[in-house]
N, C-alpha and C positions, 0 to 999 in steps of 0.2 A: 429413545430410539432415533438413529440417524433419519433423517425424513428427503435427504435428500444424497446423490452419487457424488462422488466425487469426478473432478476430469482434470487429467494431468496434462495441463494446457499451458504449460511453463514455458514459452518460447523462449530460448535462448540466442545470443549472438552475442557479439565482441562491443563490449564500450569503448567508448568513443573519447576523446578532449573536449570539455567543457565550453561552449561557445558563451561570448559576452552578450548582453542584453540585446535583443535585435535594435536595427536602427531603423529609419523609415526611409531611407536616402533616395532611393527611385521610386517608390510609389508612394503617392496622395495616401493622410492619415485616411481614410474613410475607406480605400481600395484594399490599405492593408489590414486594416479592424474588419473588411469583407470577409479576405482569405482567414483570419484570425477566425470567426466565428464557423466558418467552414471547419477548420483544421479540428475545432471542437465538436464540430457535428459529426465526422467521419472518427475523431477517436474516440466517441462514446458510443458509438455504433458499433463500432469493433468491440470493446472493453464488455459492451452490455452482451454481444452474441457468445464471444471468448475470454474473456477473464471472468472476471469474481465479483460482484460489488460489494458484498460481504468480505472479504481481502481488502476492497479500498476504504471501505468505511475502517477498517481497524487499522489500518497503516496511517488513515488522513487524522485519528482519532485527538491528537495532543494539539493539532490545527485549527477545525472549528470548535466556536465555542455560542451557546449552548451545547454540549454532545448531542442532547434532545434534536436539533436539528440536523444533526447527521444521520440519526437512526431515523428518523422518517424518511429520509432520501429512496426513491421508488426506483433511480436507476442513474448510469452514471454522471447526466447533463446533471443535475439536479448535486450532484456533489462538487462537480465543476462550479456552478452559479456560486455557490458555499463559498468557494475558494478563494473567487473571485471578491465575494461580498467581504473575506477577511484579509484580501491585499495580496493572496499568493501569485493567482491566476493573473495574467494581464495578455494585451498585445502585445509590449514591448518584453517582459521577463516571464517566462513560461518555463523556467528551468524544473519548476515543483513536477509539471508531467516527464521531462528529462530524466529526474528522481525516482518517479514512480514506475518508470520503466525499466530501470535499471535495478529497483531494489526489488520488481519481481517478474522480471526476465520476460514480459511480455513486450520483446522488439518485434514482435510479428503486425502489432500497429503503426510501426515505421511506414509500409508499404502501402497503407492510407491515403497519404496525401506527403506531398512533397515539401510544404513549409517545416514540419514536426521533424520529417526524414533529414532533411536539411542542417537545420538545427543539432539533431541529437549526431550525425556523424561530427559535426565540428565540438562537441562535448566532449570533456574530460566524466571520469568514472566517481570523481567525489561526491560523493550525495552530501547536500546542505539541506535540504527541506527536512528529515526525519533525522531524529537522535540515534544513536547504536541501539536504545534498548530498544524502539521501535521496530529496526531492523531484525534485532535479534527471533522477535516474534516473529515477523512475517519466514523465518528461515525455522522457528521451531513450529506451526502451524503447517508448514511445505513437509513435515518428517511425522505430521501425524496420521496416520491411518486411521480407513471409518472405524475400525475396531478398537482403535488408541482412543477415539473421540465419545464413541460408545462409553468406554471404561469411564473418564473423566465425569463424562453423563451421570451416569450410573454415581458414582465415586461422590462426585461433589452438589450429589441431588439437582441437575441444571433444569428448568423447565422446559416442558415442548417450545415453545415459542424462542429458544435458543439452543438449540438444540441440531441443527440442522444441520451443521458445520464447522468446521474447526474453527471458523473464524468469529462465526455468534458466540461459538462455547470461546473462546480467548476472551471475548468481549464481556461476558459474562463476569469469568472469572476477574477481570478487571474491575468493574463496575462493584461487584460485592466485595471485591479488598483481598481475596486469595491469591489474586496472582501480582503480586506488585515489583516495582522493582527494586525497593527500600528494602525487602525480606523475601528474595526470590530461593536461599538456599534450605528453605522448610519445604518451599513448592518442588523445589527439584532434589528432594531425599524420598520424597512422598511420590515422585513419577520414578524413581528407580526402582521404588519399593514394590511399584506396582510391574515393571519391568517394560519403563515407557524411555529405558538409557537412551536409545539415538535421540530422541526428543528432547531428554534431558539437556544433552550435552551441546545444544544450541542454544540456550538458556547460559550456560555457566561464561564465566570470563576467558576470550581467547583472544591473541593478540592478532588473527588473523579474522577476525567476525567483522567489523563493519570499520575501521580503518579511524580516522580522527574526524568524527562529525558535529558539526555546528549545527545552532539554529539557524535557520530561514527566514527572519523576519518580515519578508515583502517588502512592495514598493508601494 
């Protein structure tokens, strides 16, 4: 049983051109690692009232590592700290939030704080932090309804404790080996079959789904 609503909080707007690593040129390292920690307070405030954390922990999922550490994250500073602890996050390359804004439409945290806003208009629309299959999830997760996710529920035995959203149930299915993306066309004969096709069909290979993406490796 879904245990929790869903809210279609997709904020959309136009990407941007990719800006290069900030530089510190007018302000003192300490004044800029100020506004830096700010820019992180005000975008995980937004993120925590209006987006997902459940969406970021499954997009951020191929990033950290233990996973273990990801899945206890209580809220969004807490996946931030993650981020940072694995080299994505910084004051000077913060492109990974650039990425995760873009690959799930939540520019309504632009209007936050001005460094982020800044940055992300001199951005280009290439996502490098998350691979295409990653992407592909967060766009077949956006097309599933609570009643798509019920079924899956239902379907693939998931427990209460993940259960609660398309992006627990994704995680899930990940974690026990059904959803992979080495044997993704058994899992999407099995969501036609059950008649989950628009689902499906963000899953399958299109030359127009997530463009030619690289890893991220940090700085």
């Amino acid at each position: 049983m879904v245990t929790e609503g869903f809210r279609k909080l997709f904020l959309t707007g136009t990407k941007r051109p990719r800006a290069e690593p900030i530089k510190q040129s007018s302000q003192s390292p300490g004044s800029f690692e100020t506004e830096f920690q700010q820019m992180l307070v005000n975008t995980s405030d937004w993120y925590d009232e209006y987006g997902s954390l459940d969406q970021l922990k499954m997009l951020c999922k191929d990033l950290i590592r233990p996973f273990n550490d990801l899945q206890k994250a209580k809220c969004t500073m807490e996946v931030f700290k993650l981020m940072q602890s694995a080299g994505y996050l910084t004051a000077t390359n913060f492109e990974v939030l650039i990425d995760v804004i873009n690959v799930t439409g939540k520019q309504g945290v632009l209007e936050e704080n001005k460094l982020l806003k800044d940055t992300y208009e001199k951005a280009d629309d290439q996502v490098k932090s998350f691979t295409s299959y990653r992407q592909k999830l967060i766009k077949f997760g956006n097309k599933l309804s609570e009643g798509n996710v019920t079924t899956l529920v239902n379907l693939e035995k998931i427990s209460k404790k993940y259960s609660g959203n398309q992006w627990t149930v994704i995680l899930d299915l990940e974690q026990r080996g059904i959803l992979n993306i080495h044997k993704l066309e058994p899992f999407i004969e099995m969501l036609k079959e059950k008649e989950l096709t628009l689902a499906a069909e963000e899953l399958e290979d299109s030359d127009e789904c997530c463009g030619n993406t690289t890893w991220f490796t940090g700085t």
